[in-house]
Structure formats: structure tokens, C-alpha cells
C-alpha positions in Angstrom: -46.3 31.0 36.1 -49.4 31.2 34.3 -50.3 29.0 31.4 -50.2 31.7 29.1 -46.5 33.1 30.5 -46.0 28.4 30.4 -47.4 28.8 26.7 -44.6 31.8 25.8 -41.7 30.2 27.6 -42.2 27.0 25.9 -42.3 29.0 22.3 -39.0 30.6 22.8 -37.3 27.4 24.2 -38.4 25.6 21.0 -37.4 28.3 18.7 -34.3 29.0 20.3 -32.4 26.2 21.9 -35.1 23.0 20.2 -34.5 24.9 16.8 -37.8 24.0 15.8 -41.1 21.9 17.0 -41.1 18.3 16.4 -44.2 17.3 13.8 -47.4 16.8 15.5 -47.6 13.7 14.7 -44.5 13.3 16.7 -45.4 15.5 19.8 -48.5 13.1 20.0 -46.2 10.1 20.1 -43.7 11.2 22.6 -46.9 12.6 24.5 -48.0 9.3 24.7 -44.7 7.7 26.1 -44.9 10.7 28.7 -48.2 9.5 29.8 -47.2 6.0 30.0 -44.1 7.3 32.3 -46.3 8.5 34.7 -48.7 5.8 34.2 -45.8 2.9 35.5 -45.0 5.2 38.2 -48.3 5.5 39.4 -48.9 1.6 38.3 -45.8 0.6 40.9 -46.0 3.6 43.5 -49.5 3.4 44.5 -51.1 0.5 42.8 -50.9 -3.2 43.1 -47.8 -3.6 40.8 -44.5 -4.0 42.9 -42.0 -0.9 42.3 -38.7 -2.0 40.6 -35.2 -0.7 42.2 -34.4 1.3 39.0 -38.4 3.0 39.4 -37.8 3.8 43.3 -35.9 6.8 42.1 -38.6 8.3 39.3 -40.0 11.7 39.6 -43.6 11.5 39.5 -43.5 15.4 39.6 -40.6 15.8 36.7 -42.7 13.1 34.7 -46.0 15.3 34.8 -44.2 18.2 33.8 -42.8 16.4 30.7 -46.5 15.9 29.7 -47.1 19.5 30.4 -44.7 20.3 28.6 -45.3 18.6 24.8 -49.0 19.2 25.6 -48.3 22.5 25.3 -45.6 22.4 22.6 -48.9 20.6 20.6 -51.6 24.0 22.1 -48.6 26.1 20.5 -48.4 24.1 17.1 -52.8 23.7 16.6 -52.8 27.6 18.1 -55.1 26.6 21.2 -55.0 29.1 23.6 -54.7 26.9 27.1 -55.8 29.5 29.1 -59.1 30.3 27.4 -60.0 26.3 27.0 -59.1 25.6 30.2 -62.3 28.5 31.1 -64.3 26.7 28.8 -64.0 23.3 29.9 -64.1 24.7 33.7 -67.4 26.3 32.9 -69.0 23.2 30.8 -68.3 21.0 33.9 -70.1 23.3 35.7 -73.0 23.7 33.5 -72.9 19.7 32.8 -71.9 18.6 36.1 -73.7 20.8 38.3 -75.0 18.4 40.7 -74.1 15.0 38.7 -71.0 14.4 41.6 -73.7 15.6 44.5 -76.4 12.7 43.1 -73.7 10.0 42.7 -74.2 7.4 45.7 -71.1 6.0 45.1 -69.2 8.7 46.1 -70.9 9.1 49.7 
């Protein structure tokens, strides 16, 4: 699926089975709490923090697709076109970060 066909499906699901978008003030809360899902499973999974029982179970994939998905419930709500910012942000780290990584002795 593309972003744009991502960006469409998501529309229709919100306008026929959601009924209507949340506020965005909303979508940026629960955006926040999907973050922070992925962010304790991460935390617990391949960090230092020990995993509980009830987290052994967690989709890390099924939590990033939650984010996916009220990131681009907000796109459709502010009309940003994914697909075309995505191509500009891919090009401006290739303009800006050209040979930043290359230079970076740490990363050697």
C-alpha cells in the first residue's frame, strides 16, 4: 500500500465506520500515548528495563501501526500530503546530510 492509497483508506474508515475524526488536539494526545506504547516496549524488549509478563505478549509491529495510523488521521485533518513531504524531507537530508554521517567518527 502506498501512503497515499494508507492516506485514502484511513479517510474512508474515519468517515464511515469512526463517524468522524477526533479533534486534533485529541489525535495529538492519543498520538502521544501510541508513542509511549512503543516506547515501553522498546524500553523492556531491548533496553535495560526488565519486560513484565503482561508486556511479553505486546506487538511491537501492531503498536507502530497505531502511530501510523493517528499520524495520518492528523496529515488528513492539517491536509499534508505524506507522500509529497516524505520527498521533501528525503531530499533535505540529502542536501543537509550529504556527507555529515560519512565525517562522523563515531559512527566508524
Amino acid at each position: 500500500m502506498t501512503i497515499e492509497a494508507a492516506q485514502r483508506t484511513v479517510d474512508e474508515w474515519i468517515k464511515t465506520v469512526g463517524v468522524r475524526y477526533f479533534s486534533e488536539l485529541t489525535n495529538m494526545a492519543i498520538l502521544t500515548e501510541e508513542v509511549g506504547e512503543v516506547a515501553r516496549i522498546m524500553a523492556r524488549r531491548y533496553g535495560e528495563q526488565s519486560e513484565k509478563e503482561s508486556d511479553k505478549h505486546k506487538d511491537l509491529g501492531d503498536e507502530m501501526a497505531d502511530v501510523l495510523w493517528v499520524l495520518i488521521c492528523l496529515a488528513n485533518q492539517t491536509g499534508v500530503d505524506l507522500t509529497e513531504a516524505f520527498r521533501k524531507n528525503l531530499e533535505k537530508k540529502n542536501i543537509r546530510d550529504a556527507t555529515r554521517h560519512l565525517d562522523n567518527e563515531k559512527l566508524r
